[in-house]
C-alpha positions as CSV (number, residue, x, y, z in Angstrom):
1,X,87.8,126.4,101.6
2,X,90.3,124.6,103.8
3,X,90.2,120.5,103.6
4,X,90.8,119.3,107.0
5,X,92.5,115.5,105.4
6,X,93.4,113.0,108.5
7,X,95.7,110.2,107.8
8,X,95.2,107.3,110.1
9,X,97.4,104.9,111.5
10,X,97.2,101.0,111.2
11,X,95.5,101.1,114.7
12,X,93.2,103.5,114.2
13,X,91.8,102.6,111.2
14,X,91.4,99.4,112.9
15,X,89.1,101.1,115.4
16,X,87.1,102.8,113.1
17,X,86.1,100.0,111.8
18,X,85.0,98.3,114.6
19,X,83.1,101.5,115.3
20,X,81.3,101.4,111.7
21,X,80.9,97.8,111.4
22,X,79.9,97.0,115.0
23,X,81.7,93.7,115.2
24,X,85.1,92.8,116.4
25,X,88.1,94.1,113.5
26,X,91.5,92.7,114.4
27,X,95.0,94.9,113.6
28,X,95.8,91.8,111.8
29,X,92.4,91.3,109.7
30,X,93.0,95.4,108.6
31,X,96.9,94.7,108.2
32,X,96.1,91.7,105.8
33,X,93.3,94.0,103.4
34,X,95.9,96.7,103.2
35,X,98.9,95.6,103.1
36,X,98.8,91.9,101.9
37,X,95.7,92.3,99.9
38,X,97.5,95.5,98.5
39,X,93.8,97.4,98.9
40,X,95.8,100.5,100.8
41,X,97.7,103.0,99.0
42,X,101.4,102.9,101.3
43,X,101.4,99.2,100.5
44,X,105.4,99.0,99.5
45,X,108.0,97.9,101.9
46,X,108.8,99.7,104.5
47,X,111.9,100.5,106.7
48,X,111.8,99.3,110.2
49,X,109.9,101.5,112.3
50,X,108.3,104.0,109.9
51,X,104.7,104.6,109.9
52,X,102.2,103.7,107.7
53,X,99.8,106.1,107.2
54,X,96.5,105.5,105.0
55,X,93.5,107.9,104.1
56,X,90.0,108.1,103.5
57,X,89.8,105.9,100.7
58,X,91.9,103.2,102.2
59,X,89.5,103.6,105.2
60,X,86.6,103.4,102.1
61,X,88.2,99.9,100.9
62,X,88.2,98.4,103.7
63,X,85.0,99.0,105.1
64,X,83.8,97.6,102.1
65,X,86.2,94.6,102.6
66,X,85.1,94.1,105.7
67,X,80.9,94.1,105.1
């Protein structure tokens, strides 16, 4: 069985959750859970212009978070 795993940008997971929730989700709100509130799992510094990339249970923690 083949596991089809999608890691999502800062962005997307962003729209995603405007999608679940149904209310506006800002890139900064998300950023701040993640990152500052050290929910996601890539939450270490990073060098200028690499990605961060976050999975399903980041995308789990923050939709919790956010209801």
């Amino acid at each position: 069985m083949s596991r089809n795993v999608r890691a999502l940008t800062l962005r997307e997971v962003t729209a995603l959750m405007g999608t679940l929730t149904g209310e506006t989700v800002t890139d900064r709100r998300v950023r701040y859970l993640l990152i500052g509130g050290r929910l996601g799992g890539d939450a270490d510094t990073r060098a200028h212009g690499r990605t961060r990339l976050y999975g399903t249970l980041d995308v789990a923690l923050v939709r919790l978070a956010i209801a």
